[in-house]
Residue, then its C-alpha position, 0 to 999 in steps of 0.5 A: x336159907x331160911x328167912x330167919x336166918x339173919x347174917x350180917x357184920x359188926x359195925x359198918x363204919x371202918x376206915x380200912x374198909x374203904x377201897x376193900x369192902x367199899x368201892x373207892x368213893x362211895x360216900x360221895x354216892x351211897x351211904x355205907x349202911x345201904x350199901x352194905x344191905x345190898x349183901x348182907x341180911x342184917x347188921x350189928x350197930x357198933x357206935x352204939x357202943x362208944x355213943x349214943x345212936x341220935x334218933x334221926x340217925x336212926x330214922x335215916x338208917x332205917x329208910x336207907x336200908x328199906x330202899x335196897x332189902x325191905x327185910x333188913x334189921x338192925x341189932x345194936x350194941x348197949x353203951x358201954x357205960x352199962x357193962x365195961x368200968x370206966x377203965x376197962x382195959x386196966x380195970x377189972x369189970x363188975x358191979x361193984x365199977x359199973x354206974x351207968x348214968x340216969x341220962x344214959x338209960x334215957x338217951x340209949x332209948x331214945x335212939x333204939x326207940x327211932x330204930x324199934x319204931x321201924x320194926x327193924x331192931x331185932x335185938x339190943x346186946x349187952x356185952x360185957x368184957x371176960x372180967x365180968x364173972x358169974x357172982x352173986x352181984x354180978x348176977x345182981x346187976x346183970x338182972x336189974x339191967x335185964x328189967x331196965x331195957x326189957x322192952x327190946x329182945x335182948x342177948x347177953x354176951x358174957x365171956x367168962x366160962x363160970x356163965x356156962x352153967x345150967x343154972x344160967x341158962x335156965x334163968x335166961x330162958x325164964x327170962x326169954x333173954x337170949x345167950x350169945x354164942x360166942x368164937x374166941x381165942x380160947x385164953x385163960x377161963x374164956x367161955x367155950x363155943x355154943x349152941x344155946x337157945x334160952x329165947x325166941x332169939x338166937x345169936x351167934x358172934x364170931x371174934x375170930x381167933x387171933x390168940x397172938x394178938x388178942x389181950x397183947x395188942x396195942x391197937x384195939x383193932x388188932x385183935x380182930x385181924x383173923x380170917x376164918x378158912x371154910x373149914x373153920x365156918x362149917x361147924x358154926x354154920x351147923x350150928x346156926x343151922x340147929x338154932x334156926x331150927x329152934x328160935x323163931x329168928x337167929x343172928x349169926x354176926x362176924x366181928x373180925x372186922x379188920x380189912x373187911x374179913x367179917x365180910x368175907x367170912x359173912x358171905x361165905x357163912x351166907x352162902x354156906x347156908x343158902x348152898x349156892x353161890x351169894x352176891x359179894x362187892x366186886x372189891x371185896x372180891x379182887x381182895x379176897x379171890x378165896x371168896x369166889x368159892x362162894x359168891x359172884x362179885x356183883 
C-alpha cells in the first residue's frame, strides 16, 4: 500500500468497543489510542467534536502512538459550536445559528497546536450537518472559517447535493481545502459518492448506510450500526486508490463505529489496498470470522 495512504477509524473511545475491539481490560494495561496504532495507520479524533482536546492530552496521545507506529497521524474533528446550531437535531444548520464563541477558536487551537507540534496532525475537519446548504452566507461563512483555522490542512464535510457543484470545487481547490467524500444513505438531497481531489489532501469518510435508522434513530449511535460486505468496500477502495494517485497524502476514515464494524471495515479496506492479509485484534476477530478473508488475528 502506499505510504500515503492512510486508514483509520472515527474516534477510539466507545463503550461498546471494549471486549470486541479491545481485549477485556486493556485499560488496565494499555491506552486505547496506542492500542489501536498496532493496527491501524491513523485516526480521526471524535471528542474534538463535543470538547475541547487539553494540550497534555494531545501530547500523551502523541507520545503513545510513537512508541508502537512512528508513522502514525492524527485528524481531528472542529467543535461543533463552529458548524452545528446549538440545537442541531431540531434546528436547521446555517449562518444565520452558528456563533461560535472567541474562547473556542483560542481553546480549539491550543489543542490542535499540542498535536500539530508533533507532526502528527494531518488534517483539521470541518463537518457540517445536511441542513447546511450551499447559499450565499453560507458560503460566507464557510470562507471566514477557512481563513480563521487556515494554518492547519483542512477538509470540509458538507453533505447537502447543492455543494457538488463545479463552482465549489473550483474554489476549495483555489483555497487547497480538501472535499471530503463522503458514504451515506442516500435520503432526501444528501450529496452522492465522490472522488474529489481540490487539495494536496485527500479524504474519504464512510457513514454507512443504515437508511432505517439513519434520521429516525432515538439513539445518535444507531445511525452508525451498518457493516460494509467486501463487495460494497471495492468501489471506494478504487477510489482511494485513484485519490492516492493524485494527493500528496489521502485519508480514508470508517465512521460506522457501532460494535467495532469501523474496525472491521477499516482492516478490510487496509487490506484491500496492500493486497495481502493485515493484522487485526485477536477479539475483533472471533466477533467478526468474516475478517479472517482479510487479516490474521494478532
Amino acid at each position: 500500500m502506499p505510504p500515503q495512504i492512510l486508514v483509520g477509524t472515527a474516534g477510539f473511545s466507545y463503550k461498546d468497543w471494549e471486549g470486541i475491539v479491545y481485549p477485556p481490560g486493556l485499560k488496565k494495561k494499555q491506552h486505547p489510542v496506542q492500542f489501536l496504532a498496532q493496527y491501524f495507520d491513523c485516526c480521526e479524533i471524535n471528542t474534538s467534536f463535543y470538547g475541547h482536546i487539553r494540550p497534555t492530552t494531545g501530547k500523551e496521545w502523541c507520545d503513545l502512538v510513537a512508541e508502537v507506529n512512528p508513522g502514525f497521524q492524527f485528524t481531528a474533528k472542529l467543535f461543533r459550536s463552529f458548524t452545528h446550531a446549538p440545537g442541531a437535531s431540531l434546528q436547521s444548520t446555517s449562518a444565520a445559528t452558528l456563533n461560535p464563541l472567541d474562547e473556542d477558536e483560542t481553546n480549539a487551537k491550543q489543542g490542535l497546536d499540542s498535536i500539530a507540534a508533533e507532526n502528527r496532525l494531518g488534517a483539521l475537519l470541518i463537518q457540517f450537518p445536511i441542513s447546511f446548504k450551499n447559499t450565499h452566507e453560507n458560503r460566507d461563512y464557510l470562507q471566514k472559517l477557512i481563513k480563521k483555522f487556515r494554518e492547519y490542512p483542512l477538509v470540509v464535510e458538507v453533505r447537502h447535493a447543492t455543494w457538488d457543484n463545479d463552482e465549489v470545487l473550483a474554489h476549495f481547490a483555489a483555497e487547497k481545502v480538501a472535499f471530503c467524500n463522503i458514504d451515506q444513505p442516500q435520503l432526501g438531497r444528501a450529496i452522492a459518492a465522490t472522488d474529489y481531489s481540490t487539495s494536496p489532501l485527500a479524504y474519504i469518510r464512510l457513514h454507512g448506510r443504515n437508511y432505517k435508522e439513519w434520521f429516525q434513530s432515538d439513539n445518535r449511535n444507531d445511525r452508525y450500526n451498518y457493516l460494509y460486505t467486501p463487495q460494497q468496500l471495492e468501489p471506494w477502495k478504487r477510489k482511494i486508490v485513484r485519490l492516492g494517485a493524485k494527493a500528496e497524502k489521502t485519508f480514508a476514515i470508517t465512521n460506522n463505529h457501532y460494535k467495532g464494524k469501523a474496525a472491521v471495515n477499516a482492516l478490510e479496506l487496509k487490506g484491500m489496498l496492500k493486497g495481502n492479509k493485515v493484522k487485526a485484534p485477536g477479539t475483533l476477530v472471533e466477533h467478526y470470522p468474516e475478517l479472517k478473508a482479510f487479516a490474521e488475528p494478532d
